[in-house]
VMD Tcl script that builds the backbone (N, CA, C; Angstrom):
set m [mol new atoms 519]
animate dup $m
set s [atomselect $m all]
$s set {name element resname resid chain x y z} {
  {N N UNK 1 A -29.026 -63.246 -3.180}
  {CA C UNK 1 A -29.121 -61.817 -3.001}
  {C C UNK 1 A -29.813 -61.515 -1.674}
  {N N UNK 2 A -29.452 -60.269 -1.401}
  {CA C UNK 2 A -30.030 -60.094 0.105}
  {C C UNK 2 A -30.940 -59.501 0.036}
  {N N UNK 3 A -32.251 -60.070 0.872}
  {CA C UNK 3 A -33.979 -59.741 0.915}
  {C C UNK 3 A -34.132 -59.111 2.343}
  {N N UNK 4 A -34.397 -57.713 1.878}
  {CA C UNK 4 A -34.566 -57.220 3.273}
  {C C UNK 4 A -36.057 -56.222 3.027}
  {N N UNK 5 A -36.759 -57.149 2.379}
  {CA C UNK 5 A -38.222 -56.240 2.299}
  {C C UNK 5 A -38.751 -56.415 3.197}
  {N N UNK 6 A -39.656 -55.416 3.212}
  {CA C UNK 6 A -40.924 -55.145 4.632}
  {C C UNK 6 A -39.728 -54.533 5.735}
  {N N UNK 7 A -38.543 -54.541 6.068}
  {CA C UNK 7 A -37.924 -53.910 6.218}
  {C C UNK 7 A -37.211 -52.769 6.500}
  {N N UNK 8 A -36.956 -51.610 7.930}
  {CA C UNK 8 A -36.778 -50.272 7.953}
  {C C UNK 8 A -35.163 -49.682 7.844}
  {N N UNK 9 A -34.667 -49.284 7.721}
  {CA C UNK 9 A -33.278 -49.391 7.842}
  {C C UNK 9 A -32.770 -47.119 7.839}
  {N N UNK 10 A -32.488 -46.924 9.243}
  {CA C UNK 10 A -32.024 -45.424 9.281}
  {C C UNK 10 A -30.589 -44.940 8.732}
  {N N UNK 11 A -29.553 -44.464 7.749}
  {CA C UNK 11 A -28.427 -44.477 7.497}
  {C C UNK 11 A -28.182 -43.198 8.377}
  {N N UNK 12 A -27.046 -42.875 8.934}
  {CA C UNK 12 A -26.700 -41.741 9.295}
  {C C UNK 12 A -26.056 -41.134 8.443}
  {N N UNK 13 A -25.529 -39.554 7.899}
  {CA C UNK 13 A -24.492 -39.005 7.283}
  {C C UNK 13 A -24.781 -39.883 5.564}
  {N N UNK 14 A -26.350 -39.920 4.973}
  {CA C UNK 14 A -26.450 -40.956 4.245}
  {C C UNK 14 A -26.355 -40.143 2.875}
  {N N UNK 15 A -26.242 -38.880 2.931}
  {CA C UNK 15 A -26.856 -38.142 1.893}
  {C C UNK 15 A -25.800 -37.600 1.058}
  {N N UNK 16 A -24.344 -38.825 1.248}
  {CA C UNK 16 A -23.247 -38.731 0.257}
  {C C UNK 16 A -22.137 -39.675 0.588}
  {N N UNK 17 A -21.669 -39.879 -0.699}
  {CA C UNK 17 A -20.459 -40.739 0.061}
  {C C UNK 17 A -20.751 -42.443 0.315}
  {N N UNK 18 A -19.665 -42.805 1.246}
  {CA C UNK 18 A -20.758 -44.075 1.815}
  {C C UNK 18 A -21.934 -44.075 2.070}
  {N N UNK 19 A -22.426 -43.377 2.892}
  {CA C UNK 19 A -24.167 -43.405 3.427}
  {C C UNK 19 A -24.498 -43.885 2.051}
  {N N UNK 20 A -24.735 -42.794 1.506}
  {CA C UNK 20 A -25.508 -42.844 0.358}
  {C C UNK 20 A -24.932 -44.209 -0.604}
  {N N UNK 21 A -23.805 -44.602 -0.378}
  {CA C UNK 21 A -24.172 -46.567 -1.479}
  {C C UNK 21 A -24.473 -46.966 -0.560}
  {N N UNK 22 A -24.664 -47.113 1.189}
  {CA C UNK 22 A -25.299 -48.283 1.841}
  {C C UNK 22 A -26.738 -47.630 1.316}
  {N N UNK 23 A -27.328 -46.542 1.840}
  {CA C UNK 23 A -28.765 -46.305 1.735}
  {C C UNK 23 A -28.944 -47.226 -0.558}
  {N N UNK 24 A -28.119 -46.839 -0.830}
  {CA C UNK 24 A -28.564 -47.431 -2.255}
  {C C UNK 24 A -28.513 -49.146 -1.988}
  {N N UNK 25 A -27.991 -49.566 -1.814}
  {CA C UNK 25 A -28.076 -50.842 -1.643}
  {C C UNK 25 A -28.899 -51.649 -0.678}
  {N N UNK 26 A -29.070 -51.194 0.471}
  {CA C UNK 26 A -30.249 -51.401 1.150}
  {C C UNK 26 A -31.259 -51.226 0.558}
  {N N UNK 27 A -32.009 -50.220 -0.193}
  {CA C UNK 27 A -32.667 -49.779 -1.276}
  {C C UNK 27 A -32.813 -51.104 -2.298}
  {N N UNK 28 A -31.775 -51.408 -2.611}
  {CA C UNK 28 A -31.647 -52.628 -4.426}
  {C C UNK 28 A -32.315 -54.178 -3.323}
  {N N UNK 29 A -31.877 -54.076 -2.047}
  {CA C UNK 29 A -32.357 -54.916 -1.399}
  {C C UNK 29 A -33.848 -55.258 -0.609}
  {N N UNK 30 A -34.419 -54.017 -0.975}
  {CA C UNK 30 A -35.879 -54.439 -0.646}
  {C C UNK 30 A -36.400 -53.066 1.037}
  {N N UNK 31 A -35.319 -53.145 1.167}
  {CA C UNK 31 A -35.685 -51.816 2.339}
  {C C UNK 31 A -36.304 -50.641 2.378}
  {N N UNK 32 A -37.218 -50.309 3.144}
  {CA C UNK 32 A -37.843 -49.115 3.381}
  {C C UNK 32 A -36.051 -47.899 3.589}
  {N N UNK 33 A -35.788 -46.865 3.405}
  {CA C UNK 33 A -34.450 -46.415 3.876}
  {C C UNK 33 A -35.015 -44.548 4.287}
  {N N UNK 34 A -34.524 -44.193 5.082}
  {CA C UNK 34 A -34.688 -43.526 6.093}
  {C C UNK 34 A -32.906 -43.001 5.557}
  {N N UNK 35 A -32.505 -41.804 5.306}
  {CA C UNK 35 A -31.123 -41.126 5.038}
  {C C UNK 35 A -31.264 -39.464 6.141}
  {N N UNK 36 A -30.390 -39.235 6.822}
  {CA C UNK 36 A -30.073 -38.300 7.654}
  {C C UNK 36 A -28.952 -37.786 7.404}
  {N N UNK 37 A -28.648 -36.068 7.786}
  {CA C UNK 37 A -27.541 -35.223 7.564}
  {C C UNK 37 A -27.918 -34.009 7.681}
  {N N UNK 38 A -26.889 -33.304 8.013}
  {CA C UNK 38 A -26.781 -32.008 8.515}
  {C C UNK 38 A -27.890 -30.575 7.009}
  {N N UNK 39 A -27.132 -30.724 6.214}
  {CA C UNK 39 A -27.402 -30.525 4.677}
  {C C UNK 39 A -28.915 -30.801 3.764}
  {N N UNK 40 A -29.784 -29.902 4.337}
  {CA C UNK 40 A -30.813 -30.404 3.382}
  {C C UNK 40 A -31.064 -30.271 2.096}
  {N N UNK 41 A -29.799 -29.525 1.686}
  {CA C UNK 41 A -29.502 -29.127 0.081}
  {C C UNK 41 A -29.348 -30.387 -0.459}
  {N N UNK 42 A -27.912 -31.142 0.436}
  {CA C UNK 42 A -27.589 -32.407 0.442}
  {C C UNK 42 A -28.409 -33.919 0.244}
  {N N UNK 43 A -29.432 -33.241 0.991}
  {CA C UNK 43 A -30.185 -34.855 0.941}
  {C C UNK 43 A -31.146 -34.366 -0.028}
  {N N UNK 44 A -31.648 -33.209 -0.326}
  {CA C UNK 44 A -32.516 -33.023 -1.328}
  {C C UNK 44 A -32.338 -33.718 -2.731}
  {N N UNK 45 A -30.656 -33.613 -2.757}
  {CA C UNK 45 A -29.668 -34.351 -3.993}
  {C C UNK 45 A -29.600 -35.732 -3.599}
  {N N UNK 46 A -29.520 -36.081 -3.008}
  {CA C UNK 46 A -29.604 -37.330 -2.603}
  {C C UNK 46 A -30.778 -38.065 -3.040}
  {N N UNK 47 A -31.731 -37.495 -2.109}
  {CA C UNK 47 A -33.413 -38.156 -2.704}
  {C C UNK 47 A -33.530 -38.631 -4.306}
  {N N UNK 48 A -33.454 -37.370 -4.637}
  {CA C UNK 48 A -33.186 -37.340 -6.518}
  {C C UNK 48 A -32.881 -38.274 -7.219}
  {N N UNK 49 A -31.198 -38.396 -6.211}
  {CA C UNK 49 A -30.808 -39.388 -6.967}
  {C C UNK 49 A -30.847 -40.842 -6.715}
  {N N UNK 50 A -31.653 -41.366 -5.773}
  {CA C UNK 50 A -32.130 -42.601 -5.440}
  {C C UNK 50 A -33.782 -42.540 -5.881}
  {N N UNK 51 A -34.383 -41.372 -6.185}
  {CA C UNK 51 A -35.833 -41.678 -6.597}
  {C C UNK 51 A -35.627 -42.058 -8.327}
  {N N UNK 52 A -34.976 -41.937 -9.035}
  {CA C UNK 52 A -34.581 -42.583 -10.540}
  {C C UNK 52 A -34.190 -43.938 -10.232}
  {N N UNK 53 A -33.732 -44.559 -9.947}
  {CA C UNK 53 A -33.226 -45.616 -9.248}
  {C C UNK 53 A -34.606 -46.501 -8.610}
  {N N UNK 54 A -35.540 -45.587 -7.676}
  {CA C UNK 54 A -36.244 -46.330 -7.060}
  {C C UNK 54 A -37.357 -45.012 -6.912}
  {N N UNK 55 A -38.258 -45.336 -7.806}
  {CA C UNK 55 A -39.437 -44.645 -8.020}
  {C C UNK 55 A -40.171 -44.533 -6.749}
  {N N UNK 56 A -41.413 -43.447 -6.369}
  {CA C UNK 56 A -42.167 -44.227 -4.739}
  {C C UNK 56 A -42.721 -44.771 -4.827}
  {N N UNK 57 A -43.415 -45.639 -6.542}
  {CA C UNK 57 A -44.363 -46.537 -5.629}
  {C C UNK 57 A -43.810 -48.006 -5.505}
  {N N UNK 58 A -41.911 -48.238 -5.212}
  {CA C UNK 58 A -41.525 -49.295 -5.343}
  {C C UNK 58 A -40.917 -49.601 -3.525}
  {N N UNK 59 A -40.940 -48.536 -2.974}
  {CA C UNK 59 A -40.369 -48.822 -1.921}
  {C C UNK 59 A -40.290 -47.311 -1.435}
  {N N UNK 60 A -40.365 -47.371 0.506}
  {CA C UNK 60 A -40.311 -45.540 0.952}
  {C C UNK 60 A -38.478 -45.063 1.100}
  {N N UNK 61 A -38.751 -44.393 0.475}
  {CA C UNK 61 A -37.098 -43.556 0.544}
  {C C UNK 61 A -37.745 -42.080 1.284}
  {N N UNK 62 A -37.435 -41.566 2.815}
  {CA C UNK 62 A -37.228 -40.799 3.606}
  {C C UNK 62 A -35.723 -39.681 3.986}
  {N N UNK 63 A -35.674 -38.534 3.392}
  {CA C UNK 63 A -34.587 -37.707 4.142}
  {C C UNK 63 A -35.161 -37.015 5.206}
  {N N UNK 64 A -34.398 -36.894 6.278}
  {CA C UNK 64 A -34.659 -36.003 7.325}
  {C C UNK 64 A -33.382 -35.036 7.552}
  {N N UNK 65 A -33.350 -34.328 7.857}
  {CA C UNK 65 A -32.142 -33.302 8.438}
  {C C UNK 65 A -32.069 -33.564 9.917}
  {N N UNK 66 A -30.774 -34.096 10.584}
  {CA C UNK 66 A -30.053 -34.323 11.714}
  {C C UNK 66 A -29.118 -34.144 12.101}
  {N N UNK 67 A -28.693 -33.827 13.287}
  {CA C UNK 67 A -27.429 -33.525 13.418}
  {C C UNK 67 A -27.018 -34.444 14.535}
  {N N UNK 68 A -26.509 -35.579 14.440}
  {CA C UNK 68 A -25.831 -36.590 15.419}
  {C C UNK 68 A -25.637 -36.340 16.840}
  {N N UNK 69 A -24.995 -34.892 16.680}
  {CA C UNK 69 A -24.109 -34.694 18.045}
  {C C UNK 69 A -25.621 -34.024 19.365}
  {N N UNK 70 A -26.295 -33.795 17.972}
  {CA C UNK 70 A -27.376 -33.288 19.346}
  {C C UNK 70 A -28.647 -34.599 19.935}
  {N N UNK 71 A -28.844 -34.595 21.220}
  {CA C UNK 71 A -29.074 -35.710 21.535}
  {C C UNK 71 A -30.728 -35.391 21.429}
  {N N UNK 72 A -31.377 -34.296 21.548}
  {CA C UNK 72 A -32.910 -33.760 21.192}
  {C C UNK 72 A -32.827 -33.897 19.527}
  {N N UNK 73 A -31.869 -33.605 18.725}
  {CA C UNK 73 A -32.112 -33.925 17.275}
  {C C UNK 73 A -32.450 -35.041 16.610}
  {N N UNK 74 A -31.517 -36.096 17.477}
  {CA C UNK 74 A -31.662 -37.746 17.103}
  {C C UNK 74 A -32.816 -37.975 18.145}
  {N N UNK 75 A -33.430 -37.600 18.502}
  {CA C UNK 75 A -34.378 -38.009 19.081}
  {C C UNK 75 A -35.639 -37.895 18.010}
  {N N UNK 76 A -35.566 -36.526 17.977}
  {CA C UNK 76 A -36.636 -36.005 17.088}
  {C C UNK 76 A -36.572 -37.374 15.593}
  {N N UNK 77 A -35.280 -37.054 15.471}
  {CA C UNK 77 A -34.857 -38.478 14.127}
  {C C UNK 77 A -35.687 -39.120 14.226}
  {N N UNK 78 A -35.477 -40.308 15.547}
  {CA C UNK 78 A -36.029 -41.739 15.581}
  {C C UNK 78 A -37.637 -41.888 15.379}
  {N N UNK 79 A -38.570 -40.135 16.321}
  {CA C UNK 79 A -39.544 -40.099 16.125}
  {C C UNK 79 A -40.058 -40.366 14.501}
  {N N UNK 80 A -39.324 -39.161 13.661}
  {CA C UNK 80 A -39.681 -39.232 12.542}
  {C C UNK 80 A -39.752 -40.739 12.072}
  {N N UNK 81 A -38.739 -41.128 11.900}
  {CA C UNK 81 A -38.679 -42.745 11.446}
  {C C UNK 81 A -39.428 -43.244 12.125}
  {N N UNK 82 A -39.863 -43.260 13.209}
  {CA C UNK 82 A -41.169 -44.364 13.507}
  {C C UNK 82 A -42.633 -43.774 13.152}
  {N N UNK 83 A -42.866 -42.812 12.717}
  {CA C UNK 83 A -44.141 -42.134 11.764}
  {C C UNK 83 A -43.670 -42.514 10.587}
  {N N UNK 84 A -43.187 -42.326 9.752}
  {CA C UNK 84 A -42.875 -42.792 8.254}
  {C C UNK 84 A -42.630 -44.434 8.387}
  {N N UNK 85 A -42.144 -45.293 9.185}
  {CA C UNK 85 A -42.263 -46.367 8.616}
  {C C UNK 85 A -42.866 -47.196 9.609}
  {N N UNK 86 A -42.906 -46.730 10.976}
  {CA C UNK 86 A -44.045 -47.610 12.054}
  {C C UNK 86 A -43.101 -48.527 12.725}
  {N N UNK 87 A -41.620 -47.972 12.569}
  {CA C UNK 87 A -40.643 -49.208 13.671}
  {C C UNK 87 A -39.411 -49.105 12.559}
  {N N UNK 88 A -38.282 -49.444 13.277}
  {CA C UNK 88 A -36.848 -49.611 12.378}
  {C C UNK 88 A -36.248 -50.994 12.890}
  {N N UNK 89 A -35.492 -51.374 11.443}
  {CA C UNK 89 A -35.295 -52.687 12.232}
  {C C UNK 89 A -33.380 -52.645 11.443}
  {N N UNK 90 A -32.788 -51.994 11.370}
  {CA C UNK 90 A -31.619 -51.943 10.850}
  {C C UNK 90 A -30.944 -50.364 10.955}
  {N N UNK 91 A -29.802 -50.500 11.793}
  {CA C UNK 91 A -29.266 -48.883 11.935}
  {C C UNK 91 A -27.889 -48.558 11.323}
  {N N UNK 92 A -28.042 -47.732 10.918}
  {CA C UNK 92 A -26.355 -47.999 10.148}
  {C C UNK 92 A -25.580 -46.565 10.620}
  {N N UNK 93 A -24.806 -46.296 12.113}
  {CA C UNK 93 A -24.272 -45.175 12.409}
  {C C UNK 93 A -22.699 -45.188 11.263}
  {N N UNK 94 A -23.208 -43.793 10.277}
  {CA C UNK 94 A -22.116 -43.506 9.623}
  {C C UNK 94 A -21.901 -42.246 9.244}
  {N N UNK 95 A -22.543 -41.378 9.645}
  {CA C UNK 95 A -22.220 -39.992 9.939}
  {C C UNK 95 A -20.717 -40.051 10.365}
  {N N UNK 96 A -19.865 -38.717 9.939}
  {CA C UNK 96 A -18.968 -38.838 10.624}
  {C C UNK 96 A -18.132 -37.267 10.017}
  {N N UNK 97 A -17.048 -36.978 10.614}
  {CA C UNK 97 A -16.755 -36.209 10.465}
  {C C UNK 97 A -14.811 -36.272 10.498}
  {N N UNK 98 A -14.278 -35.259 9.712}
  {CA C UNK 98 A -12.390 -35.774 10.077}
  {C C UNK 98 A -11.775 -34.180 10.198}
  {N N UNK 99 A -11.052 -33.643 11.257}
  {CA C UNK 99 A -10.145 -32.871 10.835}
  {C C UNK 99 A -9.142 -33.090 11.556}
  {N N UNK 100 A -8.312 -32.890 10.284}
  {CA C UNK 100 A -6.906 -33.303 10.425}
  {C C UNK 100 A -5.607 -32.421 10.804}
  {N N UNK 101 A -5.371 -32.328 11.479}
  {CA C UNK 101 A -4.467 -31.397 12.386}
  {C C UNK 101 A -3.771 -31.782 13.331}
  {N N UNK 102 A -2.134 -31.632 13.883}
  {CA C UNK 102 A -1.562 -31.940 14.880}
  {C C UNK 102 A -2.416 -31.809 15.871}
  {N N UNK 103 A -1.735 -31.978 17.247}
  {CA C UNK 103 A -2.415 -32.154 18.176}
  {C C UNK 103 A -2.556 -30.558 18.849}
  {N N UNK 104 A -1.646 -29.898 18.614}
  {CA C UNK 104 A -1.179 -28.523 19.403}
  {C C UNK 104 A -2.132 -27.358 18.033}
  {N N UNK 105 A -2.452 -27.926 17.075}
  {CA C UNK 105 A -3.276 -27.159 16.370}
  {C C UNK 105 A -4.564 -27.436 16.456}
  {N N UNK 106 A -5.357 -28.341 16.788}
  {CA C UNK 106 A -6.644 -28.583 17.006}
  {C C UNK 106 A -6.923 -27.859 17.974}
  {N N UNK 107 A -8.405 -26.735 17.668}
  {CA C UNK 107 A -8.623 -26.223 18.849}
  {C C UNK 107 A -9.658 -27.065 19.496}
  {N N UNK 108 A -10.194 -26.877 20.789}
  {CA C UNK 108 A -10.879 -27.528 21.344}
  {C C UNK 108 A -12.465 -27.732 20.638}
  {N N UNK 109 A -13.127 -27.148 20.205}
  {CA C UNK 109 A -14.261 -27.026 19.621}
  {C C UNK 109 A -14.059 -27.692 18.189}
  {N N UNK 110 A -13.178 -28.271 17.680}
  {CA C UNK 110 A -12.946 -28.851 16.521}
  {C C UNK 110 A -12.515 -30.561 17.100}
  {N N UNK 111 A -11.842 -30.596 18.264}
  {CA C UNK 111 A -11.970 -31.814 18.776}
  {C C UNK 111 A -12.997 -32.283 19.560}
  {N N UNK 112 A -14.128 -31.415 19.490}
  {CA C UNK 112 A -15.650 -31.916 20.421}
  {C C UNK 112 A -16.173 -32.125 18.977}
  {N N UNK 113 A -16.556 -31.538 18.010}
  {CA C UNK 113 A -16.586 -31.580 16.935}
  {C C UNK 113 A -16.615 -33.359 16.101}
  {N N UNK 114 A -15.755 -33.762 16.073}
  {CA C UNK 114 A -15.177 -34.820 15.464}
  {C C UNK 114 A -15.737 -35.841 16.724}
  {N N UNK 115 A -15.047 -35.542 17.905}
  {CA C UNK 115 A -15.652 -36.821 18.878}
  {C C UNK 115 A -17.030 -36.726 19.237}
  {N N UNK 116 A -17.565 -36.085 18.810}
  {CA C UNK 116 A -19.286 -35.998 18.991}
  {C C UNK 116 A -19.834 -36.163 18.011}
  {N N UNK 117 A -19.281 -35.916 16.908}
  {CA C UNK 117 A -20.074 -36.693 15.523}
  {C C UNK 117 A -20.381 -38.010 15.597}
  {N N UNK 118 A -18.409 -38.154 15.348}
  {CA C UNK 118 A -17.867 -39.904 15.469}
  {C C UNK 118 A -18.141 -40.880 15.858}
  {N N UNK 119 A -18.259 -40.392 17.336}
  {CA C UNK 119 A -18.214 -41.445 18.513}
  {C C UNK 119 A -19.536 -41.203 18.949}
  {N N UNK 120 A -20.307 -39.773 19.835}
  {CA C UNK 120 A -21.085 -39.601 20.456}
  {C C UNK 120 A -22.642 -39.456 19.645}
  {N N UNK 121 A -22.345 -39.542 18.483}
  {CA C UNK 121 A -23.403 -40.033 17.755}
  {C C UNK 121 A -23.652 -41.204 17.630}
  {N N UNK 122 A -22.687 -41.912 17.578}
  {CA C UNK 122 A -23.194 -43.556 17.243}
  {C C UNK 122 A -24.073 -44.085 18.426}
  {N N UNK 123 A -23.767 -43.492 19.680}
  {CA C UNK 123 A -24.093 -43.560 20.926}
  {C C UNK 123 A -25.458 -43.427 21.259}
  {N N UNK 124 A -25.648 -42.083 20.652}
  {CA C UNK 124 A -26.808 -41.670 20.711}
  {C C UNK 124 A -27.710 -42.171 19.702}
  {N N UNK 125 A -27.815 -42.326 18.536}
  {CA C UNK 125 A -28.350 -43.565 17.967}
  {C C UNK 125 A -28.868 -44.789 18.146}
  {N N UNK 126 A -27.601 -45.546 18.493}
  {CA C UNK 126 A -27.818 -46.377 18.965}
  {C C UNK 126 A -28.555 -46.782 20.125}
  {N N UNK 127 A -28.389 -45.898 21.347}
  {CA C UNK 127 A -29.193 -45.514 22.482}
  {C C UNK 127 A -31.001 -45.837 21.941}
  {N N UNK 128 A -31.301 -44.863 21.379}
  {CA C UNK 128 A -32.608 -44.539 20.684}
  {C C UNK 128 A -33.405 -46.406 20.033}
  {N N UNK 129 A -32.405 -46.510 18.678}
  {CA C UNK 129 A -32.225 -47.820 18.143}
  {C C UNK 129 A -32.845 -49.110 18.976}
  {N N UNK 130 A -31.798 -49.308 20.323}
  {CA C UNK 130 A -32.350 -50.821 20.800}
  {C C UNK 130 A -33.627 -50.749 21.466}
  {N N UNK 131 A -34.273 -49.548 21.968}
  {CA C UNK 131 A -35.654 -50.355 22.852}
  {C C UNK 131 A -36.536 -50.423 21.478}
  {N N UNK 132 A -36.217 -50.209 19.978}
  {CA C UNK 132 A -37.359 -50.139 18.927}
  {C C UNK 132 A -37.041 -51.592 18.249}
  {N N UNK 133 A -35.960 -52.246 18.489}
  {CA C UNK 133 A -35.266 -53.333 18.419}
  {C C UNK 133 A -36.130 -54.637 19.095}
  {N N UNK 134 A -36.036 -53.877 20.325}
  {CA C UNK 134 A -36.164 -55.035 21.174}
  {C C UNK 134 A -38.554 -55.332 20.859}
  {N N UNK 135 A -38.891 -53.730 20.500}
  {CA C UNK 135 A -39.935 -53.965 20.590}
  {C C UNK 135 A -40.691 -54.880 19.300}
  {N N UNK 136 A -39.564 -54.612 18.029}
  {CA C UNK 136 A -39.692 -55.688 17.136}
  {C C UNK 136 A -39.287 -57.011 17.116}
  {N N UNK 137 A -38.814 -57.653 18.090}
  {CA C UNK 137 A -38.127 -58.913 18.247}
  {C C UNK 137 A -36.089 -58.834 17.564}
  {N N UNK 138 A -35.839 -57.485 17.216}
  {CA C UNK 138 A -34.045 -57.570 16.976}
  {C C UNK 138 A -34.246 -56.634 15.723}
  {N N UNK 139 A -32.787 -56.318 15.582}
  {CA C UNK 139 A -32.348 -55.565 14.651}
  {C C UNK 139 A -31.065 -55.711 14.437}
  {N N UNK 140 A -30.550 -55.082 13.244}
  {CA C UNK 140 A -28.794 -54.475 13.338}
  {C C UNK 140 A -28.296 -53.121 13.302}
  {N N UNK 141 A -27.595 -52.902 14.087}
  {CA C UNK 141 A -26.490 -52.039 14.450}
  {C C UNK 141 A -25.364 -51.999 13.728}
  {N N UNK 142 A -25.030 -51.194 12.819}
  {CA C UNK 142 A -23.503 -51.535 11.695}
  {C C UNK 142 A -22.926 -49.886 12.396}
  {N N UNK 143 A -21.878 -50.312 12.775}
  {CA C UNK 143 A -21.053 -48.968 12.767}
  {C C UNK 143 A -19.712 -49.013 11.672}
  {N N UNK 144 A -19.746 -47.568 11.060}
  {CA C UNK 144 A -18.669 -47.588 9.690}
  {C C UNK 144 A -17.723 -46.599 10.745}
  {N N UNK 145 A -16.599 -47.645 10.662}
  {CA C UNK 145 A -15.074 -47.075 11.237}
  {C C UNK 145 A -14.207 -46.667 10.134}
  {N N UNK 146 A -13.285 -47.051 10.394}
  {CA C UNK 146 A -12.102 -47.002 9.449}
  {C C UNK 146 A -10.674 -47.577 9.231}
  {N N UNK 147 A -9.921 -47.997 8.539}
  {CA C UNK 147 A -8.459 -47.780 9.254}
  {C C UNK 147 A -8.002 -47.231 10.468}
  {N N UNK 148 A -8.198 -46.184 10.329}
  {CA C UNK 148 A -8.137 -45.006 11.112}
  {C C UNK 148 A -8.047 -45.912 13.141}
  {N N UNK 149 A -9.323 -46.697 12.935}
  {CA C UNK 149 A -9.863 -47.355 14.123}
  {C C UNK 149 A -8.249 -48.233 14.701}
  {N N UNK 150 A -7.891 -48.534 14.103}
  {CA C UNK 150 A -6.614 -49.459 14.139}
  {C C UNK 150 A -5.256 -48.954 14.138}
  {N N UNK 151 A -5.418 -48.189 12.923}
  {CA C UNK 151 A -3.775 -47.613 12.459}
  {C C UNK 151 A -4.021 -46.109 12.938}
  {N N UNK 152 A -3.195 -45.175 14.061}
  {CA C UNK 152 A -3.228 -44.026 14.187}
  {C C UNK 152 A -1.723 -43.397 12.913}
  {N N UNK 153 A -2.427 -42.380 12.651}
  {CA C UNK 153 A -1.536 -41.129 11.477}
  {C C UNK 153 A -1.141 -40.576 12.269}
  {N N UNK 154 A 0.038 -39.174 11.806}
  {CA C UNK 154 A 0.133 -38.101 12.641}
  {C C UNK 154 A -0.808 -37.362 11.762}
  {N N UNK 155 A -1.399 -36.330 12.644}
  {CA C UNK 155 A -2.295 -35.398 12.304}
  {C C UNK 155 A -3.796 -35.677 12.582}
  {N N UNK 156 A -3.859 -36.814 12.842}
  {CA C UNK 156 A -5.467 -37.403 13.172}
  {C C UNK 156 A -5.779 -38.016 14.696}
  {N N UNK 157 A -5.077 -37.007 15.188}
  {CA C UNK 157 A -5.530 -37.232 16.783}
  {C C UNK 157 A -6.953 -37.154 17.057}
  {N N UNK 158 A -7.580 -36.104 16.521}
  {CA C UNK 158 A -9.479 -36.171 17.389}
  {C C UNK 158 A -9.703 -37.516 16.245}
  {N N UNK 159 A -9.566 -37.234 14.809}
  {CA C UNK 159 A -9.900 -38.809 14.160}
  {C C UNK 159 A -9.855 -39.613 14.406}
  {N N UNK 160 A -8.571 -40.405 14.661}
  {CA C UNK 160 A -8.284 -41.836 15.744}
  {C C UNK 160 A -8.806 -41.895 16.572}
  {N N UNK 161 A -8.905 -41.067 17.749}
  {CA C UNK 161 A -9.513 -40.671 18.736}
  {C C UNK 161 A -10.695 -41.451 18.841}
  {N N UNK 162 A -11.466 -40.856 17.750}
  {CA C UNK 162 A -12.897 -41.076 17.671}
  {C C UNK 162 A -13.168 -42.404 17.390}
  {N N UNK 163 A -12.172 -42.789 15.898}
  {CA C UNK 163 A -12.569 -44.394 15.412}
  {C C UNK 163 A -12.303 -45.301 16.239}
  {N N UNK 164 A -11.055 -45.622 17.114}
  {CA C UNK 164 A -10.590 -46.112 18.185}
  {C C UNK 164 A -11.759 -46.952 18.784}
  {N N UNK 165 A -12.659 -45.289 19.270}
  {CA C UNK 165 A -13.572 -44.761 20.395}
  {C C UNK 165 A -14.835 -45.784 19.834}
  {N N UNK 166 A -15.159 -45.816 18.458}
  {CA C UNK 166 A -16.121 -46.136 17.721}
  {C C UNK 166 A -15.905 -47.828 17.641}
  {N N UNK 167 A -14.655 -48.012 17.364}
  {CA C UNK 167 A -14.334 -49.809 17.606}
  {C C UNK 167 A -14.640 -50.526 18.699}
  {N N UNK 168 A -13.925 -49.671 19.629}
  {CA C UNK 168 A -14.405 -50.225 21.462}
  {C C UNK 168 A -15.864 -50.581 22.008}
  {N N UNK 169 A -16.706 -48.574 20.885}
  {CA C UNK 169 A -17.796 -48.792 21.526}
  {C C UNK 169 A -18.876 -50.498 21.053}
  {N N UNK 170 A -18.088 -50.762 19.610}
  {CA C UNK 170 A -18.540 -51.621 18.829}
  {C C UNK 170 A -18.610 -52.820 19.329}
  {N N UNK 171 A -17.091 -53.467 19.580}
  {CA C UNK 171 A -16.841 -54.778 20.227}
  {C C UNK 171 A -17.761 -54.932 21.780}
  {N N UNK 172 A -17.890 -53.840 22.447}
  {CA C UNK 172 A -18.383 -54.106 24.347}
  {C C UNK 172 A -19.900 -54.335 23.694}
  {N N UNK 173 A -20.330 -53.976 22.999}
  {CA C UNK 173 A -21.868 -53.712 22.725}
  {C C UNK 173 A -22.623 -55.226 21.826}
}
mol reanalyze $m
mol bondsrecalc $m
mol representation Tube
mol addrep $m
């Protein structure tokens, strides 16, 4: 089983969905977990439902409200996470966002939208992520793609777009 106590780990977009089984399983694995998202209704539900699961005095479970695409927000993020747990040593960019629309129907603000979640969040994350990395001796970086990254649809031009965007940024890095 995987031992990742003493351990910090930030999920992006954690407060449903995927996020929220990596943040649970990181969690069953011994991790401090740190969950982010737009929605503080969202992560409020979230908390909840990982504090039954994992009481506080077994391990720190942290929500913050973030918004990826802003690069002062994830900043503010990383601060938080290094006051609540004193350093991160595991990042998991999975925030993300999809709308699905031809190409001649996407308006422009819905395709900044999607590629600034997608892509320009992981970026910015990650950005933040390695000098706290490097000051702990390493970390990991997991970015959650998709199909999507590989196989383009019709209708998921800013989507592909983005996962594509998110594979490339993955493999050079």
């Amino acid at each position: 089983m995987l031992n990742l106590k003493g351990k910090s780990a930030l999920v992006t977009g954690g407060s449903k969905g995927i996020g929220l089984a990596i943040a649970r399983r990181l969690a069953r694995a011994g991790a401090n977990v740190a969950i982010c998202g737009r929605s503080e209704a969202a992560l409020a539900t979230a908390l909840d439902d990982l504090r039954r699961e994992f009481p506080p005095d077994t391990l720190k479970l942290v929500t913050l409200p973030a918004d990826v695409r802003s690069e002062d927000a994830v900043r503010k993020l990383f601060l938080a996470v290094d006051h609540e747990f004193g350093g991160l040593d595991i990042l998991v960019n999975n925030a993300g966002v999809g709308i699905f629309k031809d190409l001649a129907s996407i308006e422009p603000e819905e395709w900044k939208m999607v590629i600034d979640t997608n892509l320009t969040g992981a970026y910015l994350c990650s950005h933040e992520a390695l000098p706290r990395f490097r000051a702990r001796g390493g970390g990991w970086i997991v970015n959650i793609a998709s199909l999507a990254s590989k196989n383009s649809f019709a209708g998921g031009a800013a989507y592909n777009a983005s996962k594509f965007g998110l594979l490339g940024f993955s493999e050079a890095t």
